[in-house]
NUBAKOL-69271 format. One record per residue (C-alpha): x, y, z; residue number from 1. Coordinates in nm, 2 decimals. Layout:
N
<node <X, Y, Z>, NUM> ...
END
This chain:
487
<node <0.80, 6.03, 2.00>, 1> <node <0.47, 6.27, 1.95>, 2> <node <0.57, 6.40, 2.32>, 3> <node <0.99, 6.48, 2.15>, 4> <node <0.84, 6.64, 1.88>, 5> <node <0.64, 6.88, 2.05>, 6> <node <0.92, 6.97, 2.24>, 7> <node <1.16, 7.03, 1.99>, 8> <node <0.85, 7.22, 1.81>, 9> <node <0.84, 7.44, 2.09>, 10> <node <1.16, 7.55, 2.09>, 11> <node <1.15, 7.62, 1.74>, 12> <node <0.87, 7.91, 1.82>, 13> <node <1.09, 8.06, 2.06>, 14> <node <0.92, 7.91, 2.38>, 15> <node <1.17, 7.88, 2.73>, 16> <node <1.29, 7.55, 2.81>, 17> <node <1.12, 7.62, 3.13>, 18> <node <0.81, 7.68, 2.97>, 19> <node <0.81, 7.39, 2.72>, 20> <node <0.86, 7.20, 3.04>, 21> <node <0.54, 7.33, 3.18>, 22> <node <0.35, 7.28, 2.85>, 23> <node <0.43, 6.92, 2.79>, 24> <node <0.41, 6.86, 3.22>, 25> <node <0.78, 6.73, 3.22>, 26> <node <1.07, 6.83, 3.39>, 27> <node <1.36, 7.08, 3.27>, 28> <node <1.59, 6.81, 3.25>, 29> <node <1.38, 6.63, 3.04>, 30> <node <1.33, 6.89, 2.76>, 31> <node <1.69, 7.02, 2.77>, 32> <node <1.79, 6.65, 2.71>, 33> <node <1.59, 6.61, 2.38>, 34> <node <1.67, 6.94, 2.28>, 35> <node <2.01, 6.84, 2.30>, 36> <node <1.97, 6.50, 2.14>, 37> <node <2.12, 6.49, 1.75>, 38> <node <2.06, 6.11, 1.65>, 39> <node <1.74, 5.96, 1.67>, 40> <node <1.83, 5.69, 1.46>, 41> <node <1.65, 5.32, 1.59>, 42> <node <1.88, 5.14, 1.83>, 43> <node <1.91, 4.76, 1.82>, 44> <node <1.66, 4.58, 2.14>, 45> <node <1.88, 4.45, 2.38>, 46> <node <1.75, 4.16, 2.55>, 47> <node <1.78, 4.18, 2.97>, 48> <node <1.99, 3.93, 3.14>, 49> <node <1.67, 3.71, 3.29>, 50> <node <1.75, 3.62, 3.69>, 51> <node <1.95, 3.36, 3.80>, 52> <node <1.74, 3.02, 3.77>, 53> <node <1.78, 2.72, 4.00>, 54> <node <1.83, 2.51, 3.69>, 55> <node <2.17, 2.67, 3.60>, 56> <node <2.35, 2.42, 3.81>, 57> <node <2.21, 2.18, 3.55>, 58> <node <2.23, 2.27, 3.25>, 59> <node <2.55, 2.15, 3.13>, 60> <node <2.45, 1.83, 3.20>, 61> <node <2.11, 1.87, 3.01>, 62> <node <2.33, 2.00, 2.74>, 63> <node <2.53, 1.68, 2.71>, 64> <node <2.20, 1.44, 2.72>, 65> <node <2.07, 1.64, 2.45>, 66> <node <2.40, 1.63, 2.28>, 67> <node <2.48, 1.27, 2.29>, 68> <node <2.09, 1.22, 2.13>, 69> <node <2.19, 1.30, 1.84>, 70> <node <2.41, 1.03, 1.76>, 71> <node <2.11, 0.83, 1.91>, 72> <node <1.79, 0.65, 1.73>, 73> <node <1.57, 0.91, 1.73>, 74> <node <1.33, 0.70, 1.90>, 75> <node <1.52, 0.69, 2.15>, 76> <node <1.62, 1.03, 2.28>, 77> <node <1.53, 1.24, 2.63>, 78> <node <1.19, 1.37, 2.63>, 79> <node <1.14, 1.65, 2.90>, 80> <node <0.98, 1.42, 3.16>, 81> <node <1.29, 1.18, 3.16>, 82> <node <1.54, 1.49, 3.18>, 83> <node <1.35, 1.54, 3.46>, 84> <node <1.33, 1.23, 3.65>, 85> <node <1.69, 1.18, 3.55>, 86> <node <1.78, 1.50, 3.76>, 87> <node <1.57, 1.38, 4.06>, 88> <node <1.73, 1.07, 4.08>, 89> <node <2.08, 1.18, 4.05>, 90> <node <2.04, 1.51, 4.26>, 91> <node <1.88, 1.45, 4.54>, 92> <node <1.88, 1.86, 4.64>, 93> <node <1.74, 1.89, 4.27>, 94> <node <1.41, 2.18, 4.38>, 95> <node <1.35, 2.30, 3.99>, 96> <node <0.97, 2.20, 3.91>, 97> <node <0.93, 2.00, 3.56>, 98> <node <0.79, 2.28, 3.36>, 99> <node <1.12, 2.45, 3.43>, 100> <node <1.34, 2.20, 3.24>, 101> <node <1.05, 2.16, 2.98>, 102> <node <1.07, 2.52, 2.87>, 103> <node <1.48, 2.48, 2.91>, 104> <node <1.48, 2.13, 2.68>, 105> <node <1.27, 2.24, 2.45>, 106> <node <1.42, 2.64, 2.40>, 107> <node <1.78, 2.44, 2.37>, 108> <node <1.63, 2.20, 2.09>, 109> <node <1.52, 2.44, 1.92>, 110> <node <1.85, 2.64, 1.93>, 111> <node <2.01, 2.31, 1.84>, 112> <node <1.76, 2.27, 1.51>, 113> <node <1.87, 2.56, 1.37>, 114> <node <2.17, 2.50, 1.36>, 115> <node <2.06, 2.26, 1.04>, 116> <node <1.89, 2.55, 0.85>, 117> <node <1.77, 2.45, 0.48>, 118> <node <2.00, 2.59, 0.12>, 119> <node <1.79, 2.60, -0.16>, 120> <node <1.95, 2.40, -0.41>, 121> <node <1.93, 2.51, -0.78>, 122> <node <1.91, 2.21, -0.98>, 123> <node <2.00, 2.23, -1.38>, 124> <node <1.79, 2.07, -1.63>, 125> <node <1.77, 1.71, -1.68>, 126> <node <1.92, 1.68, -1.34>, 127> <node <1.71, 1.42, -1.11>, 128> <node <1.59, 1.25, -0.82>, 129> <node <1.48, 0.91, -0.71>, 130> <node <1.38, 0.73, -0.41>, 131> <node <1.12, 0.44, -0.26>, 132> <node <0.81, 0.42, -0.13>, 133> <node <0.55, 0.19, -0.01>, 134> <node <0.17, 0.18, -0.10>, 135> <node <-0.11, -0.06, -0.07>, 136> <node <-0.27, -0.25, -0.36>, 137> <node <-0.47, -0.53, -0.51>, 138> <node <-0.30, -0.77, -0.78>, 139> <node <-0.48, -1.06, -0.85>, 140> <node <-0.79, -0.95, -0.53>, 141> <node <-0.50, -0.97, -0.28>, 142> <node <-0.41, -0.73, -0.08>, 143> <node <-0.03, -0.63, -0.08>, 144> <node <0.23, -0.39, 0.02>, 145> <node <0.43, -0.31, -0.29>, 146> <node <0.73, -0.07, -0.31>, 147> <node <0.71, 0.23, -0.58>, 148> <node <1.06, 0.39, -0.75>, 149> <node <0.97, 0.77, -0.81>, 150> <node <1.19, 0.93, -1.04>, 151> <node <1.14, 1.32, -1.03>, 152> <node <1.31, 1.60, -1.24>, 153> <node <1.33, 1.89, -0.96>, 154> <node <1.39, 2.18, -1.26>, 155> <node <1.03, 2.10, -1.38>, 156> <node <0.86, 1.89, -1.12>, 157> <node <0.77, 1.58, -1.34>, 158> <node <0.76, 1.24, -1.20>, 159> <node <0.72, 0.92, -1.31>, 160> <node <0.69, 0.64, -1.11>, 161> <node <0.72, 0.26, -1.10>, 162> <node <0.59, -0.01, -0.88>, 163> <node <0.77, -0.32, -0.73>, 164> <node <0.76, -0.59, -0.50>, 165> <node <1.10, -0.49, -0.39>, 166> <node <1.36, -0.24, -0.35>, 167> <node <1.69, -0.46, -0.50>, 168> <node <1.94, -0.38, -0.78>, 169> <node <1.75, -0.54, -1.04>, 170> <node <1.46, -0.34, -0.92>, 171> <node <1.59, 0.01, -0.95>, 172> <node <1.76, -0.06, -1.30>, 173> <node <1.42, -0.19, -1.43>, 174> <node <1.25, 0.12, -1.29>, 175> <node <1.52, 0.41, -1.45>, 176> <node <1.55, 0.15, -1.80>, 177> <node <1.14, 0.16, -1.79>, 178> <node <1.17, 0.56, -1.75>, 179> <node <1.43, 0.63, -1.98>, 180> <node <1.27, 0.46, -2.27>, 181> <node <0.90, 0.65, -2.24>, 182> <node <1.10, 1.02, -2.23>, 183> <node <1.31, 0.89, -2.51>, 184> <node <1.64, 1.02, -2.33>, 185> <node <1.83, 0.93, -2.02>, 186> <node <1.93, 1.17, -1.71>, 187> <node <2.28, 1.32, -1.68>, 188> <node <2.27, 1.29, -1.29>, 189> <node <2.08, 1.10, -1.02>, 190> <node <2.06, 1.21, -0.70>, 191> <node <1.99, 0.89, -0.46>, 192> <node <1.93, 0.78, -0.12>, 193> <node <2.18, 0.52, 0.03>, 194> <node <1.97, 0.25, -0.10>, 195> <node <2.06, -0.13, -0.08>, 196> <node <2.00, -0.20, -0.46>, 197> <node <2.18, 0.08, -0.56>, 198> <node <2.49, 0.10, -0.32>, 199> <node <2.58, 0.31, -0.05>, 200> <node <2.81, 0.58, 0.11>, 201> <node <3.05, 0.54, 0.37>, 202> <node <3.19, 0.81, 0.49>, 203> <node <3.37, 0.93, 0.14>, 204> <node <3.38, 0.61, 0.00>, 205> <node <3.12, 0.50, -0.27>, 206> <node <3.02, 0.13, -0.31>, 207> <node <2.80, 0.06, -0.56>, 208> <node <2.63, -0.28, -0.62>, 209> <node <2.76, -0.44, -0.93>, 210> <node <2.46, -0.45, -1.17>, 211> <node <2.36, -0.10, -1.05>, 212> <node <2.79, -0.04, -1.16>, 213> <node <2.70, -0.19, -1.48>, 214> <node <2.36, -0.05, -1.57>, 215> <node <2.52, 0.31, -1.50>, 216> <node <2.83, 0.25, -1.72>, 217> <node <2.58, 0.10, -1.99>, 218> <node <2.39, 0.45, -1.99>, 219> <node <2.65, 0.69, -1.88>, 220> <node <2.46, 0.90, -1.62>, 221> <node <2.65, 1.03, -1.30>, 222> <node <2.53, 0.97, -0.94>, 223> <node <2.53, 1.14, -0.64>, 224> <node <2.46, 0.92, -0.31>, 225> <node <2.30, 1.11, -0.02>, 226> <node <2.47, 1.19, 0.29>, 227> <node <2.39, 0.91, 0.56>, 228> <node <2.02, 1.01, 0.75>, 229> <node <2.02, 1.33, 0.53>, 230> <node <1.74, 1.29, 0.32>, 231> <node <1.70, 1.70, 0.27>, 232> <node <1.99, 1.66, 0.02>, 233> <node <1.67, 1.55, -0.21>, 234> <node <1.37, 1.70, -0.08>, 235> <node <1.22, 1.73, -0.42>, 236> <node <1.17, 1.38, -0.43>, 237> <node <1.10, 1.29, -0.07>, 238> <node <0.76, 1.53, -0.12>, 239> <node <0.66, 1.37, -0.38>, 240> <node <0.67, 1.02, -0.21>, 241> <node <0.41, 1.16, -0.04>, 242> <node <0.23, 1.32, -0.33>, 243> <node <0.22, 1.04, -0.54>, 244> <node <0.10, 0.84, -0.28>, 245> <node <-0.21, 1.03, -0.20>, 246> <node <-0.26, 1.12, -0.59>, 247> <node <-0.20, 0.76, -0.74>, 248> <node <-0.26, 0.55, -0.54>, 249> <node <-0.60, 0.64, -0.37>, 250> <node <-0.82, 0.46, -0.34>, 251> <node <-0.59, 0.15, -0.38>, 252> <node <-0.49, 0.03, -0.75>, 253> <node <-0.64, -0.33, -0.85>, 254> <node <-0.45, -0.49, -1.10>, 255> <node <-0.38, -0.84, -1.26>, 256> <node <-0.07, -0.75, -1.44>, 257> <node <0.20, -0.58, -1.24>, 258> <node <0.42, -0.51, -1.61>, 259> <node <0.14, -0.37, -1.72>, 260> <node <0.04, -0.16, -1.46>, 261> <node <0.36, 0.02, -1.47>, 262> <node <0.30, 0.11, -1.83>, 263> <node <-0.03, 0.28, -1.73>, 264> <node <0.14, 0.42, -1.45>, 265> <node <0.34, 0.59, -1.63>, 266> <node <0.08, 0.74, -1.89>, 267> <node <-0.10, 0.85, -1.65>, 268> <node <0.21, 1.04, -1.54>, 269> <node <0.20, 1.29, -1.85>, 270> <node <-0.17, 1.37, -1.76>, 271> <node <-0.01, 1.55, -1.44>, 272> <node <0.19, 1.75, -1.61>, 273> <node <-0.04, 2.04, -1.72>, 274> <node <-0.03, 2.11, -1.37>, 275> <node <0.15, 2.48, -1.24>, 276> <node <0.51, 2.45, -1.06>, 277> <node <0.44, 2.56, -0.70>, 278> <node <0.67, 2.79, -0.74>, 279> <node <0.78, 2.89, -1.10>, 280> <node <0.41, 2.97, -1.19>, 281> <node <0.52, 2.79, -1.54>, 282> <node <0.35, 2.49, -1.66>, 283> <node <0.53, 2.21, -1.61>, 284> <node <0.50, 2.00, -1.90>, 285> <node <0.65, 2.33, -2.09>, 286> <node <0.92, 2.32, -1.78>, 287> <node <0.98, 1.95, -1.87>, 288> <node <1.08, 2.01, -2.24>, 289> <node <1.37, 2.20, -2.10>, 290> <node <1.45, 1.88, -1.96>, 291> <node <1.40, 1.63, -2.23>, 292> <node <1.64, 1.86, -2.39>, 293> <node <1.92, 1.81, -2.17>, 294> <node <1.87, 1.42, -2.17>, 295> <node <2.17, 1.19, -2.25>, 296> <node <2.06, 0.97, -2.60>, 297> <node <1.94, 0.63, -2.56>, 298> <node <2.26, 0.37, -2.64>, 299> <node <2.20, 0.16, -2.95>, 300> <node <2.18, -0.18, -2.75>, 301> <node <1.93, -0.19, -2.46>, 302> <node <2.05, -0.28, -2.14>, 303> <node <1.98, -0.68, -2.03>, 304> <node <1.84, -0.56, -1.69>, 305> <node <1.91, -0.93, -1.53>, 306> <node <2.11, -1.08, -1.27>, 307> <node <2.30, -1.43, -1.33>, 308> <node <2.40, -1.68, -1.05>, 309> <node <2.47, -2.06, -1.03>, 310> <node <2.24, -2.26, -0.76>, 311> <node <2.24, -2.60, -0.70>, 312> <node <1.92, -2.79, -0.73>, 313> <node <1.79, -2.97, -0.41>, 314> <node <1.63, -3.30, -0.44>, 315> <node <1.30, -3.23, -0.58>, 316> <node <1.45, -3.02, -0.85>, 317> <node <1.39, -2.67, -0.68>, 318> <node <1.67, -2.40, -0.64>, 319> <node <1.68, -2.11, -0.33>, 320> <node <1.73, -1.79, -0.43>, 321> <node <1.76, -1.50, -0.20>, 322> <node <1.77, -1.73, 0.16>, 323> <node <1.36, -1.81, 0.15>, 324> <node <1.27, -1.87, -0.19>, 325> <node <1.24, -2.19, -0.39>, 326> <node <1.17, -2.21, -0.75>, 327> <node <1.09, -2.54, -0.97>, 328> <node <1.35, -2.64, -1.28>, 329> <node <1.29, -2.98, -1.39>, 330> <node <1.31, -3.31, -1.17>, 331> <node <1.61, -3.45, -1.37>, 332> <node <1.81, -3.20, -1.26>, 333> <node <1.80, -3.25, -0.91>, 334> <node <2.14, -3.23, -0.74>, 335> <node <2.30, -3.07, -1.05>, 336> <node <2.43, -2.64, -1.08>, 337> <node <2.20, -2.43, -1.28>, 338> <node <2.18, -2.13, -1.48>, 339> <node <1.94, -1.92, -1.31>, 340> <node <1.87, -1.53, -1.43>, 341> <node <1.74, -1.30, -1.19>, 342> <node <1.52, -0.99, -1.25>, 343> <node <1.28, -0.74, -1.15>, 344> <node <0.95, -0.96, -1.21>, 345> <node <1.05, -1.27, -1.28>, 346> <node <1.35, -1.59, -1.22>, 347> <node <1.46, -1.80, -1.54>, 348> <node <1.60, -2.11, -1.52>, 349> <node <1.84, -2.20, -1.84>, 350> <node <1.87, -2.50, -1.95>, 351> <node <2.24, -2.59, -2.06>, 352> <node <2.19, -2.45, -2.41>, 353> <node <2.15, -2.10, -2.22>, 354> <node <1.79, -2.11, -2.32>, 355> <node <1.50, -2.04, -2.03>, 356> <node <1.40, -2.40, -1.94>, 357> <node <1.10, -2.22, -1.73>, 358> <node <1.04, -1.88, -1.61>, 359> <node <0.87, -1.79, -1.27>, 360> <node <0.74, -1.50, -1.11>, 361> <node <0.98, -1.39, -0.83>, 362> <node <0.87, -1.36, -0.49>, 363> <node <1.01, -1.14, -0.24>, 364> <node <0.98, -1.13, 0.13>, 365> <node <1.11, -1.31, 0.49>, 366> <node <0.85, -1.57, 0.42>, 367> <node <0.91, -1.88, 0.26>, 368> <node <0.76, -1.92, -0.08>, 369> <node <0.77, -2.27, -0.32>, 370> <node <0.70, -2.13, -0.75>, 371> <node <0.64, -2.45, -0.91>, 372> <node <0.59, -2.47, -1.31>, 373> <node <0.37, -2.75, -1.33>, 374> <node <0.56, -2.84, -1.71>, 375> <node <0.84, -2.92, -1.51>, 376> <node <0.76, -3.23, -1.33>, 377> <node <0.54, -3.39, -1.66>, 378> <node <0.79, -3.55, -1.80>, 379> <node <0.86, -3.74, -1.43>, 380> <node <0.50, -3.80, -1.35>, 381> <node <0.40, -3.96, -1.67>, 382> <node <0.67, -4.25, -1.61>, 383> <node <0.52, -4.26, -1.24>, 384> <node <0.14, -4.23, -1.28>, 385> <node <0.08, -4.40, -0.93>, 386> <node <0.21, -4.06, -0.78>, 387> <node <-0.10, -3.85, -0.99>, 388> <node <-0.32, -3.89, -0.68>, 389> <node <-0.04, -3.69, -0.44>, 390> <node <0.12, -3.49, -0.75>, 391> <node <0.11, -3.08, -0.75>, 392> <node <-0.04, -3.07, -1.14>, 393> <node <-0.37, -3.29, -0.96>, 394> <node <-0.42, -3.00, -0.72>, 395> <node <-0.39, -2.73, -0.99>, 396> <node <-0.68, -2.89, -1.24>, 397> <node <-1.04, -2.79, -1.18>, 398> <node <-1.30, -2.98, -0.99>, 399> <node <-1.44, -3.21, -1.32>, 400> <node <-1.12, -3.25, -1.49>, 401> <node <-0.95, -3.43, -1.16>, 402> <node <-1.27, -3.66, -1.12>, 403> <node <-1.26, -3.74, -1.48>, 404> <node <-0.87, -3.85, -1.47>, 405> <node <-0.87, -4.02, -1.10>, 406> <node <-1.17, -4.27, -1.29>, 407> <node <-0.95, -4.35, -1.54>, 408> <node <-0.70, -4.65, -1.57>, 409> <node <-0.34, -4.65, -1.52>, 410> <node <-0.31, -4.68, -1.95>, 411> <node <-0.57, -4.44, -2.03>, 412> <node <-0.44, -4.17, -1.73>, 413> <node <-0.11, -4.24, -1.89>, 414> <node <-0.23, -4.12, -2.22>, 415> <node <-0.42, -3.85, -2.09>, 416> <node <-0.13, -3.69, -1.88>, 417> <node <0.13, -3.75, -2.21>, 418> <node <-0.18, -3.49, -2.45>, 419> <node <-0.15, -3.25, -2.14>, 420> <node <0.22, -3.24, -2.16>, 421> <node <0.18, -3.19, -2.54>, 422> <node <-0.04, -2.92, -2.48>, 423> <node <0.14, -2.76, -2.24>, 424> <node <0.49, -2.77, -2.43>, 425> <node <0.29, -2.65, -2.76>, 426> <node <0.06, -2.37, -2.61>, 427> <node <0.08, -2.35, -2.18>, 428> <node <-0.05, -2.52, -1.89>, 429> <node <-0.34, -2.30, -1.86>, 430> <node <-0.44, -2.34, -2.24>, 431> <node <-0.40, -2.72, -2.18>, 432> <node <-0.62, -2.71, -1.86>, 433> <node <-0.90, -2.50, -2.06>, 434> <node <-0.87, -2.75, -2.33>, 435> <node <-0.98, -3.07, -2.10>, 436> <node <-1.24, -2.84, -1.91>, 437> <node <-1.40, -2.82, -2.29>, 438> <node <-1.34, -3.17, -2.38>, 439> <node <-1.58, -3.25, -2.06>, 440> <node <-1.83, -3.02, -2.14>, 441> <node <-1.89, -3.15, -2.50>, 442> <node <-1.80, -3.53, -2.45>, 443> <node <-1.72, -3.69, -2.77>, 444> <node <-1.57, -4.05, -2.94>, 445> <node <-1.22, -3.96, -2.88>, 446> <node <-1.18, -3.70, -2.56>, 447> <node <-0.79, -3.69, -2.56>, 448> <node <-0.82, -3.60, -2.98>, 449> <node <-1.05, -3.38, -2.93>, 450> <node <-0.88, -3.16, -2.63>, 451> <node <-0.56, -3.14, -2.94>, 452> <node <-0.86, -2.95, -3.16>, 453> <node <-0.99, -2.73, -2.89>, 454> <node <-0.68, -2.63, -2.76>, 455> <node <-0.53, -2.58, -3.12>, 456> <node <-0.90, -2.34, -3.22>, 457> <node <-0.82, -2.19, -2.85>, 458> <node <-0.50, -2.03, -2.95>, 459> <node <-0.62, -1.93, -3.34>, 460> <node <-0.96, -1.76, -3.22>, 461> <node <-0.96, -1.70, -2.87>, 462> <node <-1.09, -1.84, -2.55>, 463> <node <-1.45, -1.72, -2.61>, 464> <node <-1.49, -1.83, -2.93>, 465> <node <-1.82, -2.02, -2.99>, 466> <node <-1.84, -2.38, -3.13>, 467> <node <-1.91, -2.39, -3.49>, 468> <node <-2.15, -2.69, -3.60>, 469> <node <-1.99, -2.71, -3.98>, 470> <node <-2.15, -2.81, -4.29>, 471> <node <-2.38, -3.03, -4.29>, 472> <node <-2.22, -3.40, -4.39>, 473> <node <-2.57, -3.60, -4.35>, 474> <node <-2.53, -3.64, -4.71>, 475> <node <-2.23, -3.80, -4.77>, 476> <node <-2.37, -4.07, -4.46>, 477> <node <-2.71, -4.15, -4.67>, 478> <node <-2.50, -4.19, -4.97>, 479> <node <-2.24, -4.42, -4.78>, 480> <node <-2.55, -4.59, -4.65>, 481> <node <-2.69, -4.67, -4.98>, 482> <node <-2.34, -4.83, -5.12>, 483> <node <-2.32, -5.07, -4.86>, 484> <node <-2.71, -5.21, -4.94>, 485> <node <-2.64, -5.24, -5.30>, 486> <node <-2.57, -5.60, -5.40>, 487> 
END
């Protein structure tokens, strides 16, 4: 362009075409065609038809490989180097080398991808998102792989998650209840993946799972289910799977309580919030507000977040729920349909008064697993004491205890599992078991009476409470002594 310039300069001092030609060392031709030229405007690159390649024989076929992948696992799609060998063994005049169909395969993927090209969503207050994860963890000093709900409000970026052991109905409902209750207000819309506990899409059909059905009608939020395998549809939450991950749960959470964990999970969740919004610049607990205001109200009755199904108890008294899992009710029910309420953390059994007859933690996994309440099988094993050396409640007593009850007779073992049962019915098992462990530790005239008073002081003052000796009754035994020596 400097070389045009000076041309057309040139001419404008009154200069010969032929000399301008000689002053800028081009030809006549040259100069007289820029002189001439009117638009200099930028033209659009066109891009040059490459050369024939020997691969153009094949690329329709390459094209329907690549094609058909995509209704494929993507696991299990072409890479280069089988297009490749594929070609070699159906061609046998196949000459193309193999990083001429790598560049082709991966220049036509990438044509293909984008094809799929991201829409930035706007999404209104109150509006959110919610999906599973999985993390790592400690409860009890065992090392687990639990499954988190995150519920995230895209308009201000505020999450608040929840842990589980499992991804099911009663899972999901427990974790949105849970959230609704701390922000005091309940989401308009939930966007969702097609998740088992929540229902599903197929094709335009919506199927959702029946206490998922109930629990949304209960609330009165509307859902949106995903797209199958289109998990862009909620990107907001799918980051922070990720973010809460790395944030939360690093290094890995130790915990006794899973309930209670949750709670703190979700204080801890307000701490985040005086973060910036990557991209609003805004804070987003003030981003947040705007959504608490668009919150649905609480309902006036709280949702019973709880699954009910008959089972039929097996011989030992034990019911399966979900294929693997057995859980205790009582012996005498054995062969006999009970009530039995399933939810989030825990299975009740119901007696037939509808009131829980014993409540167990619920297990979750492909693993078999046996939850026996050691109250339930009292009542059978103190009208059988000969079975106390093979019985469950003998492996769940401590070390002294067990020696102390397997010296005893078949009267006094009697009497001894019949005050444990008490106990246990009055206060718990474990109160009961801390009870005996103190009866043996300050022997006395009457052991069985005296686990009663521990137990009782236990539950008033706490576990840690130290013995108090009392007043001082030596008085009252010198004075008794001296009555019986008068005449």
């Amino acid at each position: 362009m400097s070389q045009i310039n000076c041309i057309r300069d040139l001419r404008k001092e009154g200069y010969s075409v032929a000399r301008i030609a000689r002053e800028v060392s081009v030809d006549e031709k040259t100069a007289r065609k820029y002189l001439c030229m009117e638009d200099f405007s930028p033209k659009p690159p066109q891009k040059k038809e490459g050369l024939p390649s020997k691969l153009d024989p094949y690329k329709p076929q390459i094209d329907g490989w690549l094609s058909n992948d995509e209704k494929e696992n993507s696991k299990q799609r072409h890479t280069a180097q089988r297009v490749y060998d594929r070609l070699v063994e159906l061609h046998p005049e196949f000459g193309c080398s193999y990083p001429t169909v790598s560049r082709y395969v991966r220049k036509t993927r990438a044509q293909r991808s984008s094809y799929r090209a991201c829409q930035e969503l706007v999404w209104h207050p109150g509006e959110a998102q919610g999906d599973f994860g999985e993390a790592d963890c400690y409860e009890r000093g065992v090392k687990q792989r639990k499954h988190y709900l995150v519920c995230v409000f895209p308009n201000s970026n505020a999450d608040f998650p929840q842990m589980f052991n499992g991804e099911t109905s009663e899972c999901i409902c427990q974790g949105f209840q849970d959230v609704f209750e701390f922000i005091g207000g309940v989401f308009p819309l939930v966007v969702i993946d097609n998740a088992t506990g929540a229902g599903r899409r197929i094709g335009q059909e919506i199927r959702e799972a029946k206490l998922f059905a109930q629990f949304r009608a209960h609330y009165g939020f509307s859902i949106r289910f995903c797209s199958p395998g289109s998990g862009w549809e909620k990107g907001c939450v799918e980051n922070k799977i990720g973010t809460v991950r790395r944030n939360r749960f690093v290094p890995l959470p130790e915990f006794d309580d899973l309930q209670q964990y949750n709670k703190g999970l979700l204080e801890q969740a307000t701490s985040f919030q005086g973060n910036t919004h990557y991209k609003k610049n805004t804070i987003i607990g003030e981003l947040f507000e705007q959504d608490r205001e668009a919150l649905l109200p609480l309902p006036r009755h709280r949702f019973d977040v709880c699954r009910y199904v008959y089972a039929k108890a097996d011989g030992y008294g034990k019911v399966e729920i979900d294929g693997n899992h057995h859980y205790s009710t009582r012996p005498e029910y054995r062969g006999s349909e009970v009530l039995v309420g399933i939810r989030a953390h825990t299975v009740d059994i119901y007696d037939e008064k509808r009131k829980i007859l014993v409540s167990h933690v619920r297990k979750f996994g492909k693993e078999r697993s046996d939850s026996v309440d050691p109250r339930t099988s009292m009542a059978v094993l103190m009208r059988n004491v000969g079975a106390w050396p093979n019985s469950g409640v003998r492996e769940m007593v401590s070390s002294p205890v067990r020696d102390y009850l397997d010296a005893l007779d078949r009267e006094s073992l009697k009497d001894a599992l019949r005050t444990m049962n008490l106990l246990s019915e009055r206060y718990s098992f474990e109160r009961a078991l801390d009870a005996f462990d103190l009866v043996l530790r300050n022997p006395g005239n009457a052991p069985f009476s005296d686990a009663m008073v521990f137990a009782a002081r236990m539950a008033e003052f706490g576990d840690q409470t130290d013995l108090d000796a009392g007043p001082d009754l030596s008085l009252y035994d010198q004075l008794l002594e001296q009555r019986r020596v008068q005449p």
